[in-house]
N, C-alpha and C positions, 0 to 999 in steps of 0.2 A: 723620306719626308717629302719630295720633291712630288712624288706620286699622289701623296695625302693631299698636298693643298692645291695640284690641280684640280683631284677629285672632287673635293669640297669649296673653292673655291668660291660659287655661286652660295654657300649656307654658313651661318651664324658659328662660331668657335667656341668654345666655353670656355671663358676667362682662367687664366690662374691666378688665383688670389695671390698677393703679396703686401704682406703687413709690416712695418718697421716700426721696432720696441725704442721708441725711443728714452724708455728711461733707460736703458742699457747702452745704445750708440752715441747718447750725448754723455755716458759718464766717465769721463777721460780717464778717470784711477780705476774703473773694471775694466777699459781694455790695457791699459800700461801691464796690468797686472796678470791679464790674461796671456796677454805677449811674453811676457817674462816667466810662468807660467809654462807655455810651449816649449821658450828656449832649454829651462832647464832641464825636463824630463823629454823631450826630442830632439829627433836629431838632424832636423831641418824638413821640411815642406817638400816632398817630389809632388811633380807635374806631368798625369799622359791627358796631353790635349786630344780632340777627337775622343773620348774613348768608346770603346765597343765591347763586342764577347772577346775577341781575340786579343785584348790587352790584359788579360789574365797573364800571360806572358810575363809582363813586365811590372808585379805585381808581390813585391816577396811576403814569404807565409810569418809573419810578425805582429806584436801586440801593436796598436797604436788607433790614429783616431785617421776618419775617411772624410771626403766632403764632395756632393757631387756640386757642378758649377755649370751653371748654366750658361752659354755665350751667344745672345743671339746675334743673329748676321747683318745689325743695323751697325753704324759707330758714326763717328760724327767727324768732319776735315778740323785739322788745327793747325794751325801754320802748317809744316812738311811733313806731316803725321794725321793719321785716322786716330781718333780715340774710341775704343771698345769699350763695352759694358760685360760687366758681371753681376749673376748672382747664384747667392749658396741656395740650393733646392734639395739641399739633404745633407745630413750629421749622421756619423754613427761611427762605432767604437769595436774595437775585438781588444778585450780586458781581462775575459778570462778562461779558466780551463785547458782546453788546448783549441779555442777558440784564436782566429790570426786573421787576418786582411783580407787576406787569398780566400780564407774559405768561405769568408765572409760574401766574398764580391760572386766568387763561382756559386756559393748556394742559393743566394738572393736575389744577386743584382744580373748577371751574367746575361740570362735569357728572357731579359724586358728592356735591354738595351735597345733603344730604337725600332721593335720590333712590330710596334701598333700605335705608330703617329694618328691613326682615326680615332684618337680614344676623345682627341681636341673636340672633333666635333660631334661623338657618338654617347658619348657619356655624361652626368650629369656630375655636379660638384662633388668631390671625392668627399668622402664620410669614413672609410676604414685606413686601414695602414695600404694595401695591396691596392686600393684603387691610387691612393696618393701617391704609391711609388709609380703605380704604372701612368700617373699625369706627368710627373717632371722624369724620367727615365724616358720620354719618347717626346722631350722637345728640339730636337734633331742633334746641333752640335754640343756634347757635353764635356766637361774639364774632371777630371778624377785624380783629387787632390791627396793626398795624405804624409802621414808623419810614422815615423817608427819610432815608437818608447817602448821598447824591451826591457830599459833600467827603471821605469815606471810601476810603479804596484797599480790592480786591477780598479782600487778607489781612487788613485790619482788622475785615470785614465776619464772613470766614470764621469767623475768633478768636472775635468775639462770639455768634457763632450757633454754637460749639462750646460756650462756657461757658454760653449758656442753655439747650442740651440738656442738658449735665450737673447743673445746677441745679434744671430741672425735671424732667427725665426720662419728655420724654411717649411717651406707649406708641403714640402715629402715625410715631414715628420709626422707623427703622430698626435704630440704634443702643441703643434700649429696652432695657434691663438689667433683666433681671428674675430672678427668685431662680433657682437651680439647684435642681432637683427630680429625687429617684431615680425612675426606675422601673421598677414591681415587676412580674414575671411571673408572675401566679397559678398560669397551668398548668406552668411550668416546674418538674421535678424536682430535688433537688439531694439528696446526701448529707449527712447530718446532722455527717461528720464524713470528712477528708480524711486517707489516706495523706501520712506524714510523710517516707517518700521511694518 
């Protein structure tokens, strides 16, 4: 990463959108419920800060839901403490078949790990699934969160990892909502004013 934005340093970055759902984050009874939710079918939250290819390691082959985290290397002093920022730039689940975390993370996610930080400023606003993993998978430090629900069935799984897309709404998803925007065509003519029949 360090390399990418000295390279690019002098050139313009491509934004990453980030949209917050706010009928979802101000609705205090869908997170209590969400929360309550997690506890009962997982079996708590592990944490590999940094992650990379080689935290496959630390990664057991189990059903449950994943979350990548973003942390960038800004935070702010408060009394004898920095405060850090987070955010979720990706959801996803292994619910079913012989489908598991691990193979999830080795098949998909493993070999985009940091791998083409130039995508910032080489590429234009992701459109497909593979460019939007490869935006937020190569924004240098990432947090690779998940839960183990082995006692879960594959629709309880699914549920929960719908509602934490829509809660968070990260922009590596697919299902990314982001604002409707016109667009204008400069060179296009048009009459100022239209026959009314």
């Amino acid at each position: 990463m360090d390399k990418a934005l000295a390279r690019y340093k002098t050139s313009e970055s491509i934004p990453l959108e980030l949209y917050f759902p706010m009928e979802y984050l101000q609705d205090t009874n869908f997170g209590e419920v969400l929360g309550e939710d997690l506890v009962g079918c997982g079996s708590g939250w592990e944490v590999i800060t940094n992650v990379s290819a080689a935290s496959e390691s630390l990664i057991p082959p189990c059903k449950g839901i994943y979350l990548f985290i973003w942390k960038p290397s800004f935070s702010l002093p408060l009394n004898e403490r920095n405060v850090s920022f987070r955010y979720v730039v990706y959801v996803g689940s292994a619910s079913t078949g012989s489908s598991n975390i691990l193979k999830r993370f080795t098949s998909e996610y493993k070999d985009k790990i940091n791998t083409e930080p130039s995508v910032h400023w080489t590429s234009n606003m992701p459109s497909d699934r593979l460019s939007r993993l490869k935006k937020v998978l190569n924004l240098g430090k990432l947090e690779y969160w998940y839960i183990e629900m082995d006692k879960a069935s594959g629709e309880q799984i699914q549920d929960i990892e719908k509602r934490l897309i829509n809660i968070f709404n990260p922009p590596g998803n697919s299902n990314f909502k982001a604002p409707i925007r016109a667009i204008v065509d400069v060179k296009k003519t048009a009459p100022a004013f239209e026959p009314a029949f």
